[in-house]
N, C-alpha and C positions, 0 to 999 in steps of 0.2 A: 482790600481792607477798608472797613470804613472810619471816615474820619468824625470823631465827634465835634459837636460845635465848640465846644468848650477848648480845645486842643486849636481847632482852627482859629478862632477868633482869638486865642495868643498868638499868635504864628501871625495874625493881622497887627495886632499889636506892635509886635517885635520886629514887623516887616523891615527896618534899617538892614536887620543880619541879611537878610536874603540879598537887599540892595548891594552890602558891600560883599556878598559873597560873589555876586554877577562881578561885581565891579575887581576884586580878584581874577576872575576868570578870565576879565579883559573884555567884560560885553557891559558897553555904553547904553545910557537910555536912547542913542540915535540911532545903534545898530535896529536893524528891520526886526527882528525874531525878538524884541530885548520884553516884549509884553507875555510874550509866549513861556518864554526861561522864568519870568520872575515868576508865575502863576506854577509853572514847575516847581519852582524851587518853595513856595508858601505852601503847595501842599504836602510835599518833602520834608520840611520843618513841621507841618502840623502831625504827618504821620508821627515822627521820632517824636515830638511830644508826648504822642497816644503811647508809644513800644515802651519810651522811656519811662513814664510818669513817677518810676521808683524812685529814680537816680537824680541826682542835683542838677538843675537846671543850669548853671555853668558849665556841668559837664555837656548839659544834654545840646545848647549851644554850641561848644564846639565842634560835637561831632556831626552838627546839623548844616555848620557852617562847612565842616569838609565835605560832607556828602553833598553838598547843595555844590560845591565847584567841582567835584568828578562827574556829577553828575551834568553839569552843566557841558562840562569839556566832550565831554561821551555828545554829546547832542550836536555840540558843535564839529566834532568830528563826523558824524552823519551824516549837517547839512553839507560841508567841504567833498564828502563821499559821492553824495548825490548830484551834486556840483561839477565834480571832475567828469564824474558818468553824463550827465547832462553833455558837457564842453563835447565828449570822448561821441556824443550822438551829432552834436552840434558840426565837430572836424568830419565824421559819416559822411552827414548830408555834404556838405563842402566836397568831398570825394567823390561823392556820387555827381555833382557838377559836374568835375571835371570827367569825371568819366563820360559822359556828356559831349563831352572835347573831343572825344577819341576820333569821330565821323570828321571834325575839320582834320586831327592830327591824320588820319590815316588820307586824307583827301591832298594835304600837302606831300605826303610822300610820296603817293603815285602824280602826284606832280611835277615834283623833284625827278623822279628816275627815269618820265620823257624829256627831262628839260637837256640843252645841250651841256657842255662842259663849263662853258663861258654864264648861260645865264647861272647856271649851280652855284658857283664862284660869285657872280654877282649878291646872288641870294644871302649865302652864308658870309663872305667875306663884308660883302658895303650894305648888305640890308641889317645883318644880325649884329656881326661885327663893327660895324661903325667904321671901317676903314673908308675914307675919301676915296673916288671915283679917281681923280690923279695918278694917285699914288695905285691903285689897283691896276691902271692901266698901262703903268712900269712895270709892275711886277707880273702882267699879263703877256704882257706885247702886242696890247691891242690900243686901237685908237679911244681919245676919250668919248668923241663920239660914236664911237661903236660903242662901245659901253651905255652911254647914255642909250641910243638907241634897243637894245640889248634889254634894258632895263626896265624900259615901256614897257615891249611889248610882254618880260614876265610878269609887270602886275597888271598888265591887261589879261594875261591869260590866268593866274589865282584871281582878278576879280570877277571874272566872268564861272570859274570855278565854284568858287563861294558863294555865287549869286544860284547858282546849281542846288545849292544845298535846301 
């Protein structure tokens, strides 16, 4: 539809309605889009000026001021839309990282399943688990220096592993 000038150039006038109509809707002049909505919403009010020109201008105000915040809100629902989908690309790539990972994860497994009983235990127990070497080698029945030694040579042999990759 086109809008005449006469119509928009009130709608310039009267630009406050539009202001407090964003500002109902909860969109600040420091929101980023807030130049983009207000110019929505003037031509919005200029249109129903055009449709209305019959009707009383209080009337035609009000309904200019509702339509300017659903119509706002409608917009604003969009960019949130676009937003999520954007994050929901964003989490993707982040996946596809990891998935990336799969060559070290699948490299520590055939790791793992030459390693003896003891370095295993070392691994999961006092590498992952955080349990002290002491106490692991109470509840192993192995010396702490065995342990200790034990434990060299598994991150000698994952870093030579990884160095592999």
């Amino acid at each position: 539809m086109i809008i005449s000038k006469d119509a928009f150039s009130k709608a310039w006038e009267n630009r406050k309605l539009v202001a407090g109509a964003l500002k109902a809707a909860h969109v600040y002049t420091s929101y980023v889009a807030y130049e983009d909505l207000f110019q929505d919403g003037l031509v919005i009010y200029a249109e129903m000026l055009d449709k209305r020109s019959h009707q009383d201008r209080a009337e035609v105000d009000k309904l200019s001021f509702r339509k300017i915040i659903w119509h706002t809100l409608d917009e604003l629902r969009k960019i949130q839309r676009t937003e999520e989908r954007n994050s929901d690309i964003d989490l993707a790539c982040d996946l596809h990282i990891e998935e990336q990972d799969w060559d070290l994860q699948l490299l520590v497994r055939d790791c793992v399943s030459t390693m003896s009983e003891m370095k295993q235990m070392i691994l999961v127990k006092h590498l992952l688990g955080r349990l002290p070497l002491v106490e692991l080698s109470k509840e192993l029945g192995y010396s702490r220096r065995s342990l200790q030694r034990a434990k060299k040579e598994l991150l000698a042999e994952l870093a030579y592993q990884l160095n592999r990759l």
